[in-house]
C-alpha positions in Angstrom: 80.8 -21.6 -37.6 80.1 -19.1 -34.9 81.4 -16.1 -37.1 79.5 -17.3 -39.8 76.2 -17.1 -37.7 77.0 -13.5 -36.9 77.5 -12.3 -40.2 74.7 -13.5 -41.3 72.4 -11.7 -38.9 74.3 -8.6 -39.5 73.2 -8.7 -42.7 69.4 -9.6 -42.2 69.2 -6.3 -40.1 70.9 -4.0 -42.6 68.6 -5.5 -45.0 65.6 -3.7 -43.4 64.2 -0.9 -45.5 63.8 2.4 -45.1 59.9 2.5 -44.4 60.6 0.2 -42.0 62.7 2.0 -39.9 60.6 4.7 -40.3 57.7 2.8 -38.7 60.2 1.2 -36.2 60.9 4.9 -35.1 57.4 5.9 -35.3 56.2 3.0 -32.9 59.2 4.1 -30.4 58.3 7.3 -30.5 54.6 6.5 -29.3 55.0 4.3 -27.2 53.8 4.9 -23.2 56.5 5.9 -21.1 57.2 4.0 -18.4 55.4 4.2 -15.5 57.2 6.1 -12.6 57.1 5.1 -9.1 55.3 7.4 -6.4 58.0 9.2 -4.6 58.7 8.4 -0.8 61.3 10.8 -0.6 60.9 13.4 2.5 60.4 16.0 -0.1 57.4 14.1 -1.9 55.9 13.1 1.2 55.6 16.5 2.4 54.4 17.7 -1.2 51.4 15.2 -1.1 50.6 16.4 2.3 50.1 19.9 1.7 47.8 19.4 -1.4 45.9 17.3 0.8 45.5 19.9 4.3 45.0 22.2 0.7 42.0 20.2 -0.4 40.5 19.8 3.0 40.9 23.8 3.9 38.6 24.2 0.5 36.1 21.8 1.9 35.9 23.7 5.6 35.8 26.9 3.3 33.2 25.9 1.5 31.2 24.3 4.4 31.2 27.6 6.5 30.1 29.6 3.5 27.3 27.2 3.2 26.0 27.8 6.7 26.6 30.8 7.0 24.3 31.6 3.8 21.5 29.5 5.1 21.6 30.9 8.5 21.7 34.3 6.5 18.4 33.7 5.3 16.6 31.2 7.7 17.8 32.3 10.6 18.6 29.0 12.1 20.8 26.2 11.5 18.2 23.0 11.4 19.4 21.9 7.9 17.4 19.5 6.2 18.9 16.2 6.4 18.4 15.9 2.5 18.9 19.3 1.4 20.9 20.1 -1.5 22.5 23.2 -2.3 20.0 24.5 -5.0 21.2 25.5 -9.1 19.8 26.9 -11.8 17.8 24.5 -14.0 19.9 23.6 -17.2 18.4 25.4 -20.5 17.2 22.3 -22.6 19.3 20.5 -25.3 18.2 20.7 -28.8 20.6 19.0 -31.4 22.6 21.2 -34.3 22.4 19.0 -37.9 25.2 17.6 -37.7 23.5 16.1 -34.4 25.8 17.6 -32.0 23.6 18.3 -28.9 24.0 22.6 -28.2 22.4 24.2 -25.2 19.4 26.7 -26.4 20.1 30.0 -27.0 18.2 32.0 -29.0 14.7 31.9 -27.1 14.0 32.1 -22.9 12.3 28.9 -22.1 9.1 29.1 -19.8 10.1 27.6 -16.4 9.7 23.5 -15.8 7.5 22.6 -13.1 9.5 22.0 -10.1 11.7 24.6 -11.1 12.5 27.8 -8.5 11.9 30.5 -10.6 8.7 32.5 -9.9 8.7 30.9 -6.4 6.1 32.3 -4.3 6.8 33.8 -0.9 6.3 30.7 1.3 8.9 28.8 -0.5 12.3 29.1 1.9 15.0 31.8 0.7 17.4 28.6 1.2 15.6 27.2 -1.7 16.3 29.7 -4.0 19.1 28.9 -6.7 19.8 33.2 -7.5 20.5 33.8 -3.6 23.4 31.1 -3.2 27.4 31.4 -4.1 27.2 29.6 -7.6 30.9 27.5 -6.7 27.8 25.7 -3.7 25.4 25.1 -6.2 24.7 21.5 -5.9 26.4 21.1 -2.5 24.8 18.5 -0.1 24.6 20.4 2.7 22.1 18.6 4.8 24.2 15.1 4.3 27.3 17.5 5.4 25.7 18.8 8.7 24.5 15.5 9.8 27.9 14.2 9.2 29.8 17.2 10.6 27.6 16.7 14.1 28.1 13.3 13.9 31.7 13.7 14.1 31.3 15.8 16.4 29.8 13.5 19.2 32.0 10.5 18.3 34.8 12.8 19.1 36.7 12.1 15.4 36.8 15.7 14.0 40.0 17.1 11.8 39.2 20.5 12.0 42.0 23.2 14.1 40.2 24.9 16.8 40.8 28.0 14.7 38.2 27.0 12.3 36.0 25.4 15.4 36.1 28.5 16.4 35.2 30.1 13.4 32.1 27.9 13.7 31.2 28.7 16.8 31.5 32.7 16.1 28.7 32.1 13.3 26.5 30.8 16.0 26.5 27.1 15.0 25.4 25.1 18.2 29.0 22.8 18.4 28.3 20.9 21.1 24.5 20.7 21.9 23.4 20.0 19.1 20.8 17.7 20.2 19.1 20.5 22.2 19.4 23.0 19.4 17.1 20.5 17.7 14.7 19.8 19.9 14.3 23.5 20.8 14.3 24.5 17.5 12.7 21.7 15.1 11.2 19.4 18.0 8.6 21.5 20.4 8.0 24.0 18.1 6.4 21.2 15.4 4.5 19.6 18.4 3.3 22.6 19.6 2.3 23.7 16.2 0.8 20.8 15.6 -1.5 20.5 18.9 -2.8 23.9 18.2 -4.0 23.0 15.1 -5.3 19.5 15.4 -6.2 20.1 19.4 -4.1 16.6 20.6 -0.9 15.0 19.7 -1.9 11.8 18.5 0.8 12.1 15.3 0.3 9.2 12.6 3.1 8.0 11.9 3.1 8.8 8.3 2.8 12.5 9.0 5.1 14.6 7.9 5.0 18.6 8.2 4.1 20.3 5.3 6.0 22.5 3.3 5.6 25.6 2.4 2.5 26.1 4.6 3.1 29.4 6.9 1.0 27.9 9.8 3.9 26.0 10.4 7.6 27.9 11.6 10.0 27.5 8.9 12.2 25.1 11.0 10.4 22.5 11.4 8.4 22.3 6.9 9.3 18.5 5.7 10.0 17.2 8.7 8.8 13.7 9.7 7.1 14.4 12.7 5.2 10.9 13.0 8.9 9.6 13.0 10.3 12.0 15.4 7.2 11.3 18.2 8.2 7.5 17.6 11.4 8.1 18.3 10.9 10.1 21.5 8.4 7.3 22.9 11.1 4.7 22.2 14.2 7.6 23.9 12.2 7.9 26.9 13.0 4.0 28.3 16.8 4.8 26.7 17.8 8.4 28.9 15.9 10.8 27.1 17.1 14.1 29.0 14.8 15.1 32.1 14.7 18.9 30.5 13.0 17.3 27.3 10.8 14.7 29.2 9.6 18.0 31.4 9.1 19.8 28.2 7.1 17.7 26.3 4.7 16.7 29.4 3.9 20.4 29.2 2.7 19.7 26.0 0.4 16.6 27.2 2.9 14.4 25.0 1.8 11.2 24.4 3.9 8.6 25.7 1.9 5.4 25.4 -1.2 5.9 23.1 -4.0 3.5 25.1 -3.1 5.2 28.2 -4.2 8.6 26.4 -6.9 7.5 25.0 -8.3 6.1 28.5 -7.3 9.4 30.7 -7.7 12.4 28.5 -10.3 10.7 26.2 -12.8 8.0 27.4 -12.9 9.3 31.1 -13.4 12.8 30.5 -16.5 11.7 27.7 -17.8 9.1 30.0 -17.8 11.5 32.9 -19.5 14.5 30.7 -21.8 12.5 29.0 -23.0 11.6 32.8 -23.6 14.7 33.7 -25.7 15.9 30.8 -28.2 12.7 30.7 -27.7 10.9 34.0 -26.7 7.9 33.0 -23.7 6.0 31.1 -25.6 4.1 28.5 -23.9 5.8 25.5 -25.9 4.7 22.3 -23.6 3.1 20.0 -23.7 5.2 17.3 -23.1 8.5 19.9 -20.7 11.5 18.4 -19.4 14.2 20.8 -21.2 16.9 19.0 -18.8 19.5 17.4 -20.8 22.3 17.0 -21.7 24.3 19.8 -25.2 24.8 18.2 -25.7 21.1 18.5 -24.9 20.8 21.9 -20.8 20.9 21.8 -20.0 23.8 24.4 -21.2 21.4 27.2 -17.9 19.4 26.2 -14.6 19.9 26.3 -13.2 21.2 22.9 -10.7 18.3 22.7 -13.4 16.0 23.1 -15.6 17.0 20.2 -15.8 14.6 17.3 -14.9 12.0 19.7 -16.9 8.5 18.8 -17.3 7.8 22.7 -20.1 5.3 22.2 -17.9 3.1 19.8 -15.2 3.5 22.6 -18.0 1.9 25.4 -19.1 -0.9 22.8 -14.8 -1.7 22.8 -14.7 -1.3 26.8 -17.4 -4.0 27.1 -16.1 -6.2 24.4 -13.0 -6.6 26.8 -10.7 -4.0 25.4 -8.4 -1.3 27.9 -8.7 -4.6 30.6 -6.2 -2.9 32.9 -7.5 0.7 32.5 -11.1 -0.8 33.4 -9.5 -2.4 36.5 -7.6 0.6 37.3 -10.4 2.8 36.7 -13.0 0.6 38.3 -14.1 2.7 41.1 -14.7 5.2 39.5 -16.9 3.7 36.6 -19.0 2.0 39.5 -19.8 5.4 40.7 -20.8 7.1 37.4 -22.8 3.8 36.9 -21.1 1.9 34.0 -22.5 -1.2 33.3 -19.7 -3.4 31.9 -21.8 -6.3 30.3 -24.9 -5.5 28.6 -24.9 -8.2 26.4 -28.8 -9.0 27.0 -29.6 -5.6 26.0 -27.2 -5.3 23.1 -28.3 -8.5 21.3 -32.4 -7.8 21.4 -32.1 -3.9 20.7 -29.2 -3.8 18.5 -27.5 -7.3 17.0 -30.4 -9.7 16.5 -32.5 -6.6 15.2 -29.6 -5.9 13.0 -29.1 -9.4 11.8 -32.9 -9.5 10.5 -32.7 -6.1 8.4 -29.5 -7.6 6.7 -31.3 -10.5 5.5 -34.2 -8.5 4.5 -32.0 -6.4 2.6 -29.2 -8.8 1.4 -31.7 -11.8 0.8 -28.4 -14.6 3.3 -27.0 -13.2 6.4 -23.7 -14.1 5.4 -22.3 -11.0 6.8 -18.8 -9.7 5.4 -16.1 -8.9 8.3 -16.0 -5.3 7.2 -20.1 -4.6 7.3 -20.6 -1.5 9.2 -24.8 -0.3 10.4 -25.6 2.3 8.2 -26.7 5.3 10.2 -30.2 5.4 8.5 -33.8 3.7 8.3 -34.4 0.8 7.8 -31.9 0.0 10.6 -32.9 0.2 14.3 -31.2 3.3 15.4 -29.7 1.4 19.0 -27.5 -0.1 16.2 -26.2 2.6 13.8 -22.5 2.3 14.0 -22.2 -1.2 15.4 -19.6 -3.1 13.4 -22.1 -5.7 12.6 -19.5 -8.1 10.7 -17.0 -7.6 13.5 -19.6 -8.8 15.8 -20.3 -11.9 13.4 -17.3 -13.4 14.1 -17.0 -12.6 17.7 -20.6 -15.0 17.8 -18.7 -17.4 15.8 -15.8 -18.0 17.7 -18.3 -17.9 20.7 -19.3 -14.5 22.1 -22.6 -13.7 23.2 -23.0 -17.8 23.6 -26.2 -17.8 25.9 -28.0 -15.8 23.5 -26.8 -17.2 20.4 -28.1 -20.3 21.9 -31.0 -19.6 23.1 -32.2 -17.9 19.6 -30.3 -20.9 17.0 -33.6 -21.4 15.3 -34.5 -17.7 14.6 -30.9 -17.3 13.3 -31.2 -20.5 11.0 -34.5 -19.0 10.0 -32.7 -15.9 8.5 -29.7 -18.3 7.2 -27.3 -17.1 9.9 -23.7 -18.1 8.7 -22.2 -20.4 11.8 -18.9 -21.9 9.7 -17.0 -22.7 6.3 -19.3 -26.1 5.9 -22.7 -24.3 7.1 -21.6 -21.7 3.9 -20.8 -23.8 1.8 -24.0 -25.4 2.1 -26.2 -22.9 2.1 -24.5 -21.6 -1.1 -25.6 -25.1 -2.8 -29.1 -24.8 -1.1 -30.0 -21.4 -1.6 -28.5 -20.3 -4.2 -26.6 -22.8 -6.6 -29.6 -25.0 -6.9 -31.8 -22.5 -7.6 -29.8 -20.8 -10.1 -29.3 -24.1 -11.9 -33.1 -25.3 -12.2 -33.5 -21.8 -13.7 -30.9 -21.6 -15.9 -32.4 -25.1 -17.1 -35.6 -24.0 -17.5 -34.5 -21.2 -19.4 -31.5 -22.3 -21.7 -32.3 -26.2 -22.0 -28.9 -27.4 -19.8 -26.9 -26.8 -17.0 -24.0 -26.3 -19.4 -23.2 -22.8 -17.5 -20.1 -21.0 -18.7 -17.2 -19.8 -16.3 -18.0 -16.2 -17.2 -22.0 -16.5 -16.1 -23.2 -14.3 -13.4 -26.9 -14.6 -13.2 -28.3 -10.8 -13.8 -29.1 -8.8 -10.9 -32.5 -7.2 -11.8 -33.7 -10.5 -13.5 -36.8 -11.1 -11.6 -37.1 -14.3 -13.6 -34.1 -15.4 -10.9 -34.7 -16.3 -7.3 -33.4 -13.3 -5.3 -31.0 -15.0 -2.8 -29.5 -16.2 -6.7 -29.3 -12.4 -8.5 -25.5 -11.5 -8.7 -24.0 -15.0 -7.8 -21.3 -15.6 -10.0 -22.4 -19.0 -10.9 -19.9 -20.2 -14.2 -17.1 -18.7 -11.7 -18.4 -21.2 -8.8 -19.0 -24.3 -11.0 -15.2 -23.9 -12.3 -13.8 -23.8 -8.9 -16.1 -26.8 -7.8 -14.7 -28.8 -11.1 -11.1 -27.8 -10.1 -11.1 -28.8 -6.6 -11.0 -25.5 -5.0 -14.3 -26.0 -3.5 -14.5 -29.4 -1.6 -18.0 -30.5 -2.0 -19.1 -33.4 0.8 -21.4 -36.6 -0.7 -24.7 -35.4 0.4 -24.2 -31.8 -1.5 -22.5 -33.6 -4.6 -25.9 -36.0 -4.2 -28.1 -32.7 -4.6 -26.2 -31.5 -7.3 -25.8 -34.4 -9.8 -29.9 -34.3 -9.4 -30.5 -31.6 -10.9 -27.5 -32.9 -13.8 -24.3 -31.2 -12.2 -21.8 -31.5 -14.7 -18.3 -32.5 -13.1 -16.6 -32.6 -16.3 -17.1 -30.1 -18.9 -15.4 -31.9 -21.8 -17.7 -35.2 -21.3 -21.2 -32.9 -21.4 -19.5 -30.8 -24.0 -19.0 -34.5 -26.2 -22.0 -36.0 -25.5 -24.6 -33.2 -26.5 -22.8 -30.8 -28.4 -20.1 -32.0 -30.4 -20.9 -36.0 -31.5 -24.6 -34.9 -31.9 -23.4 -32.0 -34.8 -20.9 -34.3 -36.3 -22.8 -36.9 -36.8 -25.8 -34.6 -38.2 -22.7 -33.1 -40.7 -21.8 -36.7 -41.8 -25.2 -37.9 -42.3 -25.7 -34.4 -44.9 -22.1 -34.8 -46.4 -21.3 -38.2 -45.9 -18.2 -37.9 -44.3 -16.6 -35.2 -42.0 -13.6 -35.5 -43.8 -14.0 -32.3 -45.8 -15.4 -30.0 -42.8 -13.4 -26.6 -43.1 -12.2 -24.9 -39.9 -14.7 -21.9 -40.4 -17.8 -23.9 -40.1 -20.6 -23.0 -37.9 -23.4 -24.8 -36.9 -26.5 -23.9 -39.0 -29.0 -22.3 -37.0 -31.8 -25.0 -38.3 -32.7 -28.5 -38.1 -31.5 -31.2 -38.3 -29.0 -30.1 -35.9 -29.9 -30.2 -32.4 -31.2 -26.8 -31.5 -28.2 -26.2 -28.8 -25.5 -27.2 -31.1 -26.9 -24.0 -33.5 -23.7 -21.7 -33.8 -21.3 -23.7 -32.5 -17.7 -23.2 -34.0 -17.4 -27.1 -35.5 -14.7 -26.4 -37.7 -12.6 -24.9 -34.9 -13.2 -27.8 -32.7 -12.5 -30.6 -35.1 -9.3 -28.2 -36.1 -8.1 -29.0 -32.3 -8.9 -32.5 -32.7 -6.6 -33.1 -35.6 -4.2 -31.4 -34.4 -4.4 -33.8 -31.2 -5.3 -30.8 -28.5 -8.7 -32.6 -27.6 -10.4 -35.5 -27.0 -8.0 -38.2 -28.5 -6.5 -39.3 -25.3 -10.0 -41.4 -25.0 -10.0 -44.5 -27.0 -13.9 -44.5 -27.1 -13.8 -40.7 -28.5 -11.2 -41.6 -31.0 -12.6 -44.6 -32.4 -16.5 -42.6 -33.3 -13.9 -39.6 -34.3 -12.6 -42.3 -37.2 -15.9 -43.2 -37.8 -17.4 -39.8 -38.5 -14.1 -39.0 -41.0 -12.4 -36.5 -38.1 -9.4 -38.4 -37.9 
């Protein structure tokens, strides 16, 4: 049975055609070769090796070509972190018919913007694509530096001390780098940046600008407000002595109050002295910075200075321990530390009546600044008049807020959230509401209604109020309104809820007058307008009737009320 099995299989495989041998042999043929194991042998090993010490020798190669052509040029290694080997800019595309994309040939293109040709003089050497090897173009040299030094410190580099030495032949700073920096990038950009500005109070935002030849080329695009940062933060971590020597030569500033106090507010207080024989600096009082206007009395790094702002702060209770510190001194150039009697009746309360002359509420924004102009009493140009607001709020300059409540109610002085609130209703909502009665008919007031400013129709304390948006935060419950304001408000016929005042005299009154002419508002179209005649009710004239019954078909409005729904039925809505 078993030889008969066999035969029979030898026969099934003869039986194959030719074709498909051929396609048996063609498969075999293409099929992927096995893979092949990695080779451990000693041979192998020492193979894989040498392509690799290959590879890295490249990639030292390439790295010393790369500093050694921007040292070539800039004379100085301070790579920018970022920097990037520059390359040509890549001629644009354009696509052959059969939509192959082909680089352009035939014509010069004009240079993109961006681009380094035509660079102008102040643009680096390093920056330009034409003066670099083309196998470094695109390098990033900068990320290579800062990881090169950083190996460097952490005591992990590969390289021989053949090509260390190499290095070091080209002048590269190996091992102090940190000091190359600082002498190179560091003082130069703070020095720079102290002639030009006269301090070295460095945003920290500020970043040196490129390209601008006031500035050595070492130290264009770096972060300077960054760097001064980071040396405050050093100096309490072991910044060197050498440095800490080097920038207190160039008045660094380590902590920014104490600079302000000592080389700022002192020397100004002490000037100003001298020159008027006294130390009550108006508020508004600018170190003059033209010597025509008085300036070569003061210092030059003093002029611009806002030293009577900087007294208002003192007495407010700013610089505490500089003012106890100092003391001594400011009792001998006669300071007077509280002058709050003084300030409120020539400068604040003043103040506070020309803003609600002006404003019509005394509701003072936080940001509200004296204008340095009539009709404002001069002692109080400058004064941070909304800053000063809330101070008396949260309960500065108590004894005379106290003693002058009823002259600051009089002018509708702002004490809290309720006291606005209702004054808002009082003065302005009520108002606005009688009027816009008196002139539309209702109180019906839309959310986009903002009574017109030059109206003189409108009360004044009401011109500009955005009245519809008020009303829709009151009916929303943004605005919490307490029972005696909601008392004063339904008097004059507050609406609470739009959709029952929008029923009851707009929308029944018109259907009813369209069933009464018709018969039936079974037939109404969703186009139709009010008539602007009678007998419609003169404010249902123009009123979209056929859009609003549309919505009540369609269930959108008004038939969640049984009442509604039941005169809908009646009128032949629904």
């Amino acid at each position: 049975m078993l030889l008969v099995h066999a035969r029979r299989l030898r026969l099934s495989a003869s039986a194959l055609s030719a074709c498909d041998a051929r396609a048996l042999s063609s498969l075999s043929s293409h099929a992927a070769p096995p893979k092949t194991r990695r080779s451990n042998s000693p041979f192998a090993i020492l193979q894989r090796q040498k392509r690799l010490q290959e590879q890295q020798d490249a990639r030292w190669r390439e790295f010393v070509l790369a500093l050694r052509t921007f040292h070539a040029h800039e004379r100085h290694f301070a790579v920018p972190s970022r920097f990037i080997v520059p390359a040509p800019s890549p001629p644009p595309l354009v696509f052959s018919r059969g939509g192959r994309a082909e680089q352009e040939q035939h014509e010069p293109q004009q240079p993109a913007k961006g681009s380094d040709a035509h660079v102008e003089e102040a643009v680096p050497h390093h920056l330009r694509h034409e003066l670099w090897p083309k196998e470094l173009h695109g390098l990033p040299l900068g990320v290579r530096v800062r990881n090169f030094v950083r190996a460097v410190a952490e005591g992990t580099l590969k390289q021989s001390a053949e090509q260390l030495a190499e290095l070091q032949q080209l002048g590269f700073p190996l091992h102090g780098w940190r000091e190359y920096v600082f002498e190179t990038v560091t003082v130069p950009a703070l020095a720079t940046y102290k002639k030009i500005e006269g301090h070295l109070f460095v945003p920290q935002k500020f970043v040196v600008p490129h390209g601008d030849l006031a500035w050595p080329r070492p130290t264009w695009g770096v972060p300077l407000g960054n760097v001064v940062a980071r040396l405050r933060k050093q100096r309490d971590e072991g910044l060197p002595d050498d440095h800490v020597a080097a920038l207190k030569k160039l008045d660094f500033v380590w902590k920014v109050s104490d600079a302000k106090w000592f080389q700022y507010f002192l020397p100004g207080l002490r000037t100003f002295q001298e020159i008027h024989g006294h130390t009550d600096v108006p508020l508004a009082f600018v170190v003059p910075e033209q010597e025509s206007e008085g300036g070569s009395a003061w210092s030059r790094h003093l002029r611009g200075y806002r030293l009577g702002q900087h007294v208002y702060t003192v007495r407010c209770g700013c610089y505490t321990s500089h003012v106890e510190e100092s003391r001594e001194e400011l009792e001998a150039l006669g300071f007077a530390f509280n002058v709050s009697d003084s300030m409120w009746s020539l400068a604040i309360f003043p103040a506070l009546e020309v803003f609600a002359r002006e404003h019509h509420h005394c509701d003072v924004q936080q940001d509200f600044v004296v204008p340095a102009s009539p009709p404002w009493p001069e002692k109080a140009w400058g004064l941070r008049l909304g800053h000063t607001v809330k101070s008396i709020r949260q309960g500065g300059y108590e004894a005379q807020a106290q003693a002058h409540k009823k002259e600051l109610e009089q002018l509708g002085f702002v004490w809290n959230a309720q006291h606005r609130l209702a004054i808002t209703v009082r003065q302005v909502v009520l108002p606005a509401l009688a009027t816009h009665r008196k002139l539309y008919g209702h109180v019906l007031v839309s959310t986009e209604f903002v009574v017109p400013e030059n109206d003189a129709v409108w009360p004044k304390p009401t011109r500009g109020f955005r009245l519809g948006f008020w009303i829709t935060r009151v009916r929303s419950g943004i605005v919490d309104v307490p029972g005696d304001l909601r008392s004063e408000l339904d008097a004059v016929g507050f609406v609470w809820r739009f959709n029952d005042a929008r029923w009851n005299e707009i929308l029944l009154p018109s259907l009813e007058v369209y069933a009464q002419l018709h018969g039936s508002c079974k037939a109404m179209g969703t186009k139709f307008h009010v008539p602007y005649e009678p007998p419609y009710p003169e404010k249902t004239w123009g009123v979209n009737l056929g859009g609003a019954v549309w919505h009540m078909r369609n269930g959108d409005t008004y038939v969640n009320d049984d009442m509604k729904v039941r005169e809908l039925q009646r009128l032949g809505v629904l």
